[in-house]
Every structure is written in C-alpha cells, then in structure tokens.
C-alpha positions in Angstrom: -24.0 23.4 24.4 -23.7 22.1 21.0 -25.6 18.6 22.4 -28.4 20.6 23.8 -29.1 22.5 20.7 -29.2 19.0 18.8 -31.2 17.3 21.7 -33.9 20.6 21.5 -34.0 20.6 17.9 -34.7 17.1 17.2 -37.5 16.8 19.8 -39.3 20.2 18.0 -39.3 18.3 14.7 -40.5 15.0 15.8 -43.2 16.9 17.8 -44.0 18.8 14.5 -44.0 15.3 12.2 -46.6 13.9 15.0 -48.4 16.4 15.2 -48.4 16.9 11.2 -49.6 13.0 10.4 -52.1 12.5 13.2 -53.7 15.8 11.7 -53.6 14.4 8.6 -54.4 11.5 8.8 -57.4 11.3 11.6 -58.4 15.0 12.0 -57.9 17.1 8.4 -61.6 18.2 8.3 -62.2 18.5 12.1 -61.4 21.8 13.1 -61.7 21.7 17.3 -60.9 18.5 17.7 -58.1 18.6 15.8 -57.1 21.6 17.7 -58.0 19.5 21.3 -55.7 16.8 20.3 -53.1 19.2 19.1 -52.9 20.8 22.6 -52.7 17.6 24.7 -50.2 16.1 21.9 -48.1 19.5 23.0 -47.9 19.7 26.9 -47.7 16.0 27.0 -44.4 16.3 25.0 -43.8 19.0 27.3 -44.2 17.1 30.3 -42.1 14.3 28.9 -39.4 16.4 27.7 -38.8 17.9 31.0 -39.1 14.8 32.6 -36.8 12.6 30.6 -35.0 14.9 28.3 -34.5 18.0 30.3 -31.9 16.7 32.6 -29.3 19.1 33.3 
C-alpha cells in the first residue's frame, strides 16, 4: 500500500515540474496553446501511467 502511495505521488509531482517548466519556459504568454499542450502533456502521462506504472 505504502509503495503505491509513493509510486502515485512521485509521478503527480514530476507531471506537475513538466508541466511547470515547459510552461515556463516555451508557453508563459500563450494562453491556448499553452493550455493545448498542457492537456496532451496530461492524458499522455495518463496513458503511460496505466500502461507501465499501473500494474497491479
């Protein structure tokens, strides 16, 4: 249980630094594409944490 939490957490705050930098550093006056890239940045993380991570 204790592993999953870890596993879960660490992935949200890596997904939050990427998402953070490439904001800041490409997209910080760009408001819809900023907000495109933030959505595919999300489900593909999603995808690859159910794909690789998610293995119960």
């Amino acid at each position: 249980m204790v592993k999953i939490s870890i596993t879960i957490l660490s992935s949200i705050v890596v997904l939050f630094i990427i998402i953070f930098s490439i904001d800041y550093l490409f997209f910080r006056f760009l408001f819809w594409q900023r907000l495109i890239v933030n959505i595919v940045i999300v489900l593909l993380y999603l995808v690859m944490f159910f794909k690789f991570i998610d293995k119960e």
